[in-house]
Structures are given as structure tokens and as C-alpha cells.
Backbone bond lengths (Angstrom), bond angles and torsions (degrees), N, CA, C in turn:
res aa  C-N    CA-C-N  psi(-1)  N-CA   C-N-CA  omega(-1)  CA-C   N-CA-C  phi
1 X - - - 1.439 - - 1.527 108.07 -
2 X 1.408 116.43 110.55 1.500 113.25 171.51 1.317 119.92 -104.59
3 X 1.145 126.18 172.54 1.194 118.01 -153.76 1.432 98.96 -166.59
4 X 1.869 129.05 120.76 1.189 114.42 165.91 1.731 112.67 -95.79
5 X 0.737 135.74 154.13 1.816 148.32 158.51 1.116 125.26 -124.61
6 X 1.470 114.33 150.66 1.307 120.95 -163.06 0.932 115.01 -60.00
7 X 1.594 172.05 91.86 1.649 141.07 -156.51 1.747 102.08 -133.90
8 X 1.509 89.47 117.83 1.319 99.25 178.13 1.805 134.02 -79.78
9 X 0.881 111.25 147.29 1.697 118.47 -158.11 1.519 95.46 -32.13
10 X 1.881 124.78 -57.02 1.065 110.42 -161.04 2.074 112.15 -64.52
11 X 1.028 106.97 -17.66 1.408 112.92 -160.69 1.875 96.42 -82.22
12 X 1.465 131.97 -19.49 1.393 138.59 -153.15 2.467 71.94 -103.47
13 X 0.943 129.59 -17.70 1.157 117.64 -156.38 2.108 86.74 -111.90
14 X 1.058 130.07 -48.22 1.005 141.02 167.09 1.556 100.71 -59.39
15 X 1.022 160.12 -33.72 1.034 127.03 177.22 1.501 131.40 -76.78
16 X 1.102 106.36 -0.94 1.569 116.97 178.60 1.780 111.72 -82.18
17 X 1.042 108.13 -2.82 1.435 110.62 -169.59 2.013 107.40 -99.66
18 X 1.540 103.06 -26.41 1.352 120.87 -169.95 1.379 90.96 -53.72
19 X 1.729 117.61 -83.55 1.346 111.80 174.75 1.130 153.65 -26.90
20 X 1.893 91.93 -41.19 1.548 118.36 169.18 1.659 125.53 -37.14
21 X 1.478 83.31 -61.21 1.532 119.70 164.35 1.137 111.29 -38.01
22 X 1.771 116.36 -106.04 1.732 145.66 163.16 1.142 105.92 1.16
23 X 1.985 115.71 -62.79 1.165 100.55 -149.11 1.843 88.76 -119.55
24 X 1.012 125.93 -16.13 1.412 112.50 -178.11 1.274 109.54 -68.04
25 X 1.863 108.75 -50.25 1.564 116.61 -179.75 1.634 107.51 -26.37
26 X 1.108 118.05 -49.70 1.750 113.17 -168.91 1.324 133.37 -28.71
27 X 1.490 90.53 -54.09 1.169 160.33 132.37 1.963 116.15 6.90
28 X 0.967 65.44 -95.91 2.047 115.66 -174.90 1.460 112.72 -106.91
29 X 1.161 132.92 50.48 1.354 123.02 172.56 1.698 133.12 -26.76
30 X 1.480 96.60 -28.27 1.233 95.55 173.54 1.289 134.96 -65.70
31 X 1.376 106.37 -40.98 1.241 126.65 167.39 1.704 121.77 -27.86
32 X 1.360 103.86 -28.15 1.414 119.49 145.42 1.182 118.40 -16.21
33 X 1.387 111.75 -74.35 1.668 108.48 -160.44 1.769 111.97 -82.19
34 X 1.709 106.62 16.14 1.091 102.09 167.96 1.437 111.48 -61.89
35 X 1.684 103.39 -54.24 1.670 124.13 168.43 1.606 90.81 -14.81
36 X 1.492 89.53 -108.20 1.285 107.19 -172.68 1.932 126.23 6.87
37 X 1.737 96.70 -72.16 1.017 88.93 172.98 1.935 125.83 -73.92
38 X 1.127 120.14 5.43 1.344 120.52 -171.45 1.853 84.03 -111.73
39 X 1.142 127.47 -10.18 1.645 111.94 147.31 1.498 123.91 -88.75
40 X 1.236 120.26 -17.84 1.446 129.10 163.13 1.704 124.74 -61.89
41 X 0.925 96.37 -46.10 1.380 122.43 158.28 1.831 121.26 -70.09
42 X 1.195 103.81 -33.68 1.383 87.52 172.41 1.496 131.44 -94.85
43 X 1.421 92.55 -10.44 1.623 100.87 -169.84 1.640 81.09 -90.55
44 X 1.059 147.62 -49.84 1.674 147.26 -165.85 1.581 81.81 -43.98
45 X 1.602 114.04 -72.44 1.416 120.21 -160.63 1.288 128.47 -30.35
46 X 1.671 114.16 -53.84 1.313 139.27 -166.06 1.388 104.62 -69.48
47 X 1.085 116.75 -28.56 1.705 117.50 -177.97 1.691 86.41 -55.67
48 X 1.081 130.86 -82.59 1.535 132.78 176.44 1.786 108.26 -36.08
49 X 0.832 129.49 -47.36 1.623 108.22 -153.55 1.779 96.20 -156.64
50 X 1.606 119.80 44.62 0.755 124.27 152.09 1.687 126.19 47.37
51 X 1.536 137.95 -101.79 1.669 125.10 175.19 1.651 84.16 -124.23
52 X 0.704 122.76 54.93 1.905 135.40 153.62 1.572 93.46 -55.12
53 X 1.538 105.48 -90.38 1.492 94.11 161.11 1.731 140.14 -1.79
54 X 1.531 101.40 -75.86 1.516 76.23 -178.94 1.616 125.18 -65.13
55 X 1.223 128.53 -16.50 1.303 133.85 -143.76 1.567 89.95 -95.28
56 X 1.408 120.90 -27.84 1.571 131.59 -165.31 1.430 124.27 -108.18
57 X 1.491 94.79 -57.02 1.398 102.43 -172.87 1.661 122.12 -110.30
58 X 1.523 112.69 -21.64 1.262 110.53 171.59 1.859 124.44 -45.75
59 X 1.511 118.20 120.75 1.439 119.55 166.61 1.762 115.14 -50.16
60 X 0.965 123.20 -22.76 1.536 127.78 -171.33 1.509 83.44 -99.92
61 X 1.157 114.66 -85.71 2.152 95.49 -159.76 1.359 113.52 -54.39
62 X 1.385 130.91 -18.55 1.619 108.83 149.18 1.221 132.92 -70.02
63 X 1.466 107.61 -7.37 1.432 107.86 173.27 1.840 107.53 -91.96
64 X 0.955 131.14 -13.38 1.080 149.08 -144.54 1.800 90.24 -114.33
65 X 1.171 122.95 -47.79 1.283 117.49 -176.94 1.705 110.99 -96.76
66 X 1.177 118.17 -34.73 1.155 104.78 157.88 1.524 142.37 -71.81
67 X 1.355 119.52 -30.87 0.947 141.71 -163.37 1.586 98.99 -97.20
68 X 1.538 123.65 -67.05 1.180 127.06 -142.61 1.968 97.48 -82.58
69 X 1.245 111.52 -44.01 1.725 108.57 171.23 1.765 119.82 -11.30
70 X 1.677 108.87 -44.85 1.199 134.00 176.60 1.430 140.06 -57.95
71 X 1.705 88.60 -28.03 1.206 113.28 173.43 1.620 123.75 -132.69
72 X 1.686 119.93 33.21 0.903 107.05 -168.23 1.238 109.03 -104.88
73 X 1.859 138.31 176.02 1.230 117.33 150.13 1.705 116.13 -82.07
74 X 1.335 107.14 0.21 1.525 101.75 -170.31 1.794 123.67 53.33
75 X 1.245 88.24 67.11 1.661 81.86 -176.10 1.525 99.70 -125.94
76 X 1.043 98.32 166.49 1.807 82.26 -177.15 1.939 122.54 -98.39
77 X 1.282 114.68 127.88 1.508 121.86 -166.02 1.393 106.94 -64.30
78 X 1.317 89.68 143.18 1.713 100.02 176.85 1.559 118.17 -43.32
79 X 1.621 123.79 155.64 1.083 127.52 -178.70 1.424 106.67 -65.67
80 X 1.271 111.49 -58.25 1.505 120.02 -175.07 1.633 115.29 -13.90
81 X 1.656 116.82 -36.64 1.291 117.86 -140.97 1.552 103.58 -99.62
82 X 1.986 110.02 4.47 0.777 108.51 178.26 1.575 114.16 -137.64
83 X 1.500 116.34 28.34 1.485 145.61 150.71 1.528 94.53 -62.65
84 X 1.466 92.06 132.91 1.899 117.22 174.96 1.410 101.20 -59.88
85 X 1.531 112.57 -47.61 1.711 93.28 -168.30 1.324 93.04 -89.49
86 X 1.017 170.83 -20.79 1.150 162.88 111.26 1.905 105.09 23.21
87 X 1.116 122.05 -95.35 1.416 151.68 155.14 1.327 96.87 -23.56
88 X 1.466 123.64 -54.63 1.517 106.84 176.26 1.247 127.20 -68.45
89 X 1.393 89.72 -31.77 1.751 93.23 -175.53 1.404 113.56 -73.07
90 X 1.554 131.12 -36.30 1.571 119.83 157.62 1.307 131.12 -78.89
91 X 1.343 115.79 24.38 1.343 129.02 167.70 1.795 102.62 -99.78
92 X 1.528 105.00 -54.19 1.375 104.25 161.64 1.749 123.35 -44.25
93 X 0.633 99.28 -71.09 1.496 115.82 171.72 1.919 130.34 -34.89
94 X 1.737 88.94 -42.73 1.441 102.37 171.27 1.518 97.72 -51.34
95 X 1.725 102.57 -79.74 1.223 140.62 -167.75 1.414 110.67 -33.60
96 X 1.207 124.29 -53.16 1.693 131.26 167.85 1.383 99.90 -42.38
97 X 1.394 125.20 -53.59 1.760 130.46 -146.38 1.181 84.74 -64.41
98 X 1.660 115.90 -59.86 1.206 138.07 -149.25 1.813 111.96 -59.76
99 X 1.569 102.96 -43.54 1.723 96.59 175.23 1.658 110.74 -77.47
100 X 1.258 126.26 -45.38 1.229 130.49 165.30 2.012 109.93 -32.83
101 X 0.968 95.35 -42.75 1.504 102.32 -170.23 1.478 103.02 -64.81
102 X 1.824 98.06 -60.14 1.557 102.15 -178.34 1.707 121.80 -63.56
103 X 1.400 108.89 -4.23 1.717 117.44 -179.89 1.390 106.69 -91.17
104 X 1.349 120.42 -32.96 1.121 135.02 -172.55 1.542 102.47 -74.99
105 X 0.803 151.61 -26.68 1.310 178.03 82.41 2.109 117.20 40.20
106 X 1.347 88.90 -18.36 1.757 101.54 -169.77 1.446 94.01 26.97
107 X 1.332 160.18 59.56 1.402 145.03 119.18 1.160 101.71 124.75
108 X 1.560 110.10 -32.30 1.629 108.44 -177.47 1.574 132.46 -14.91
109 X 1.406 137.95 96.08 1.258 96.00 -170.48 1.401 131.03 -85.94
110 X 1.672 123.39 -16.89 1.273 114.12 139.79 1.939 144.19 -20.41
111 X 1.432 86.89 -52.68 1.627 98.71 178.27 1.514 89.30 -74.96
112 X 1.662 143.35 -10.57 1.405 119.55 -163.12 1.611 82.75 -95.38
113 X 1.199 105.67 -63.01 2.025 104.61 169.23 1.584 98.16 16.70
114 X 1.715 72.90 -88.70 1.647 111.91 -168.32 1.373 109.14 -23.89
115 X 1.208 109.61 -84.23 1.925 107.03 155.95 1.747 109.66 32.36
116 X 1.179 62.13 -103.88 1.457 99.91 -159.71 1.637 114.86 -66.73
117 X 1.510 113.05 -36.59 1.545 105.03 154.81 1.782 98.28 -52.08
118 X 1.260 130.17 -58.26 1.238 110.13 -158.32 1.533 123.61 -64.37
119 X 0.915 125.95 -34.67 1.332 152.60 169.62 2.083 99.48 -50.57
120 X 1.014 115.67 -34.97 1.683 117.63 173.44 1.307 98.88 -81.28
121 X 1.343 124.19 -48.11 1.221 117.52 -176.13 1.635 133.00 -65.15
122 X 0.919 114.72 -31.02 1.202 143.18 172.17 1.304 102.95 -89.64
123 X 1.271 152.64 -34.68 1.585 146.60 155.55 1.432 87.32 -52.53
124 X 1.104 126.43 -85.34 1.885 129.25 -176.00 1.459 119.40 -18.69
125 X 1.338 107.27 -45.03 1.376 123.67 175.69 1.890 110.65 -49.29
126 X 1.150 93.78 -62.57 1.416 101.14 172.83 1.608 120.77 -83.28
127 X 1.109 126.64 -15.55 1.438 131.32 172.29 1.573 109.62 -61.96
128 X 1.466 102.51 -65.51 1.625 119.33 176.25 1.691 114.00 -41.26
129 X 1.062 108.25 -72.52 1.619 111.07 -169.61 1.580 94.69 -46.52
130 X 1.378 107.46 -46.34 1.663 100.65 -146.06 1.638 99.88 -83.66
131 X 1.235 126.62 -22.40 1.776 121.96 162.25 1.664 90.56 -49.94
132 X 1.065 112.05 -90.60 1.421 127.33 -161.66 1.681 105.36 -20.57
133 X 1.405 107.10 -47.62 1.807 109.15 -172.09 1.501 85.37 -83.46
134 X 1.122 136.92 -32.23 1.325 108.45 -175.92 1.359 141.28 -135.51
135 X 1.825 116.25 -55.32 1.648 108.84 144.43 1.293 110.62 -137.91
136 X 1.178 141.91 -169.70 1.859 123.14 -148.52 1.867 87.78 -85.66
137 X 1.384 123.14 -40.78 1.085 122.29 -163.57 1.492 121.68 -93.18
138 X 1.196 116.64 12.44 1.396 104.51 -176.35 1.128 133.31 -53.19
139 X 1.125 124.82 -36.20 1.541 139.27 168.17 1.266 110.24 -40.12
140 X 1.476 115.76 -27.66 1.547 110.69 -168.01 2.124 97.94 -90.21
141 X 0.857 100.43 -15.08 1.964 113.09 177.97 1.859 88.07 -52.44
142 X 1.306 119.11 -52.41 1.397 112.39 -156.39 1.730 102.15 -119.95
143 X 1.627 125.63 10.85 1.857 115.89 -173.28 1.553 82.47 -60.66
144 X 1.594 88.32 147.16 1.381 134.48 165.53 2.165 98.67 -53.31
145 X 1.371 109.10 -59.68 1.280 130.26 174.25 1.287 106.32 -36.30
146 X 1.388 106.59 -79.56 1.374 112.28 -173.38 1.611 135.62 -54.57
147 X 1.135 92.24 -27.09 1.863 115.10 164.71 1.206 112.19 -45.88
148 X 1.755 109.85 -63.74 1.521 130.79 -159.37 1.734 88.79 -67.20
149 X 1.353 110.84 -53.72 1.178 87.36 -163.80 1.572 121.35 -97.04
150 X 1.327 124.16 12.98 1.894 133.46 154.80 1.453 96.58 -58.73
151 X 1.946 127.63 -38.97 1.096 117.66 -165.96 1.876 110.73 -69.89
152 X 1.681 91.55 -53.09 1.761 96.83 -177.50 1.015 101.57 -49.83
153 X 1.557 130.95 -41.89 1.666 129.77 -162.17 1.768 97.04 -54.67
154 X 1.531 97.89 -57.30 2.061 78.91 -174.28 1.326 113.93 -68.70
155 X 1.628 127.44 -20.54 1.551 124.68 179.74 1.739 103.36 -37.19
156 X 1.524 83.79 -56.99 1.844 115.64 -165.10 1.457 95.77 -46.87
157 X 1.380 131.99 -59.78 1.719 153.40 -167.43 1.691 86.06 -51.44
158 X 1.101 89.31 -83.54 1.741 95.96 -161.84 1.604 106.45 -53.27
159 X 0.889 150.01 1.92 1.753 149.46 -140.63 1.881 74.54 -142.23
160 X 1.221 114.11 -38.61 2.002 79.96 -159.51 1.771 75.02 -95.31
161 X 1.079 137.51 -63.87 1.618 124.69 173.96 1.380 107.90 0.26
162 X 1.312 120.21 -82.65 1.523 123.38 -167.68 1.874 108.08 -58.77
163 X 1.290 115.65 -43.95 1.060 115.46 149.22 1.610 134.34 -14.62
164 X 1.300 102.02 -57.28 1.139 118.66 171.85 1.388 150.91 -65.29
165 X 1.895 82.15 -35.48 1.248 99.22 177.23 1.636 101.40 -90.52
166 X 1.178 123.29 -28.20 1.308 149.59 -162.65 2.130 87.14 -62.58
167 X 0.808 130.69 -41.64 1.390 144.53 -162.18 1.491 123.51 -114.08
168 X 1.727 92.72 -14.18 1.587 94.56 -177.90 2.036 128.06 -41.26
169 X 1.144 95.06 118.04 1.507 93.86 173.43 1.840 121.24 -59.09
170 X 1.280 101.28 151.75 1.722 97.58 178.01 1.414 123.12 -72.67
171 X 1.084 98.96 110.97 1.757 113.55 173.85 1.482 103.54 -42.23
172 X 1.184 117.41 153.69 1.771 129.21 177.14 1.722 108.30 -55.00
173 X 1.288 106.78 -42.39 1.625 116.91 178.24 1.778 98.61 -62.69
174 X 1.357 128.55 -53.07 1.257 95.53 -174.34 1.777 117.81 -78.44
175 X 0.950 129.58 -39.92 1.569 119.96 134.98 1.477 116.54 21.59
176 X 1.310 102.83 -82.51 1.547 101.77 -163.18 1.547 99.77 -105.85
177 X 1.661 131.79 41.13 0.924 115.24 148.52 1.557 112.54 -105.89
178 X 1.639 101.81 173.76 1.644 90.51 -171.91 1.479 101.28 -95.56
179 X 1.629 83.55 160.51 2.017 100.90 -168.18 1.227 83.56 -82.66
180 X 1.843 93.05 155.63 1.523 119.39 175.46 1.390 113.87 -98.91
């Protein structure tokens, strides 16, 4: 089954890093704090422009859209995976593993690497099969990532809104009415 998709310049440049990551981390523990900073960066981001990110810059959904189209059955994924508490609850869930992991860790920063390579890998784990059974992106219906940052994205919405109004300049009508 082949399959062409749209794939935009940044996503053909992002995909080289997925592997980098996945499979070098093993590897290279350090490579870890590449993560890191491409979650530092993304949650800052999203306050501005919400899952821009995944659609552009994420290493997994370019791998996922380029790659996985090829191999999918294309069927369509259960609803469940895209219920709020649903989505919350494996965002919760990541996130628990994830500080436990990093406590467990006594400071090491190798073992913190580690982390976080593992944490891709194990997202991958479940990303892969489940494109394949169903459409290249499903995984992205329920990332932990993408949640956090659909949420900052409206923080961001509503915060420059009030902003806005907060600053609004005077319309021509108040202008030419008389001051009180």
C-alpha cells in the first residue's frame, strides 16, 4: 500500500532527529537532553501558537507521516483515544512515570539521558503498531505533548485576547464624543 502525503520542508528536516534520538539514545544517553530541550522549547512555544508543533516540527509526526502512510491499514482509531479524560489520563500517567523515573535517578545525568531516551521509546512502541492498525497518526489523537500544549495554546488565546482588549485603542466614535 503506497501512499503519497503532503510533507512539509520543516518535517523532511525533522525527521532525521526521531531516529537520532530512538535509536542513538541507546546508545548515547545523552542524547536525551536533546528531548528535553525540544520539550522546553515546545511547551514555551505553544503558549503562542498552540500544536503548531506537532503538525511541523515534531521528529515523531514526521516520522509518522512520512514514513508510516506506507504501512498503514488506514482504518479509523477508536473514539476513546480522543475523549479529554481519556488524553488526560495518559498525560497524567506519562508524567507520574516520568518524575518517579527522574527521582529514581539520584541526579545521575546519564541515567536522566536515559529518561527520556526511554520514554521516546516506549511512546514509539505504542505509536508504531497503532498507525499501522490504524492511521499513520494516531498516537498524536492522545500524545501526552500535544495535550499540554492544545491546553497552553488556549492559556496563550485567552491571555493575548484580554490583552487586547486590555489595550484597545480608541475607536473614531469615542474620539468625537465629549469627555466627561
Amino acid at each position: 500500500m503506497t501512499r503519497k502525503s503532503k510533507v512539509k520542508r520543516s518535517q523532511r528536516i525533522m525527521i532525521w532527529l526521531y531516529p537520532l534520538i530512538a535509536i542513538g539514545g541507546l546508545f548515547y544517553p545523552f542524547l536525551g537532553y536533546v528531548m528535553l530541550a525540544m520539550m522546553v522549547f515546545l511547551v514555551i512555544y505553544s503558549y503562542f501558537k498552540a500544536r503548531y508543533w506537532c503538525g511541523n516540527l515534531c521528529p515523531r509526526g514526521a516520522f509518522l507521516d512520512i514514513v508510516m502512510p506506507y504501512l498503514t491499514l488506514d482504518r479509523s482509531y477508536p473514539r476513546l483515544l480522543t475523549r479529554k479524560w481519556f488524553r488526560w489520563s495518559v498525560l497524567g500517567f506519562f508524567m507520574s512515570v516520568f518524575i518517579a523515573r527522574i527521582m529514581a535517578t539520584g541526579g545521575n545525568p546519564v541515567a536522566i539521558g536515559g529518561v527520556f531516551i526511554s520514554m521516546c521509546v516506549v511512546t514509539s512502541l505504542i505509536a508504531i503498531p497503532l498507525g499501522i492498525a490504524t492511521r499513520p497518526r494516531a498516537w498524536c489523537a492522545f500524545c501526552p505533548m500535544g495535550t499540554l500544549q492544545e491546553t497552553l495554546g488556549k492559556v496563550g488565546r485567552r491571555h493575548a485576547k484580554a490583552h487586547r482588549k486590555a489595550v484597545r485603542l480608541p475607536s473614531s466614535s469615542d474620539r468625537n464624543s465629549p469627555k466627561s
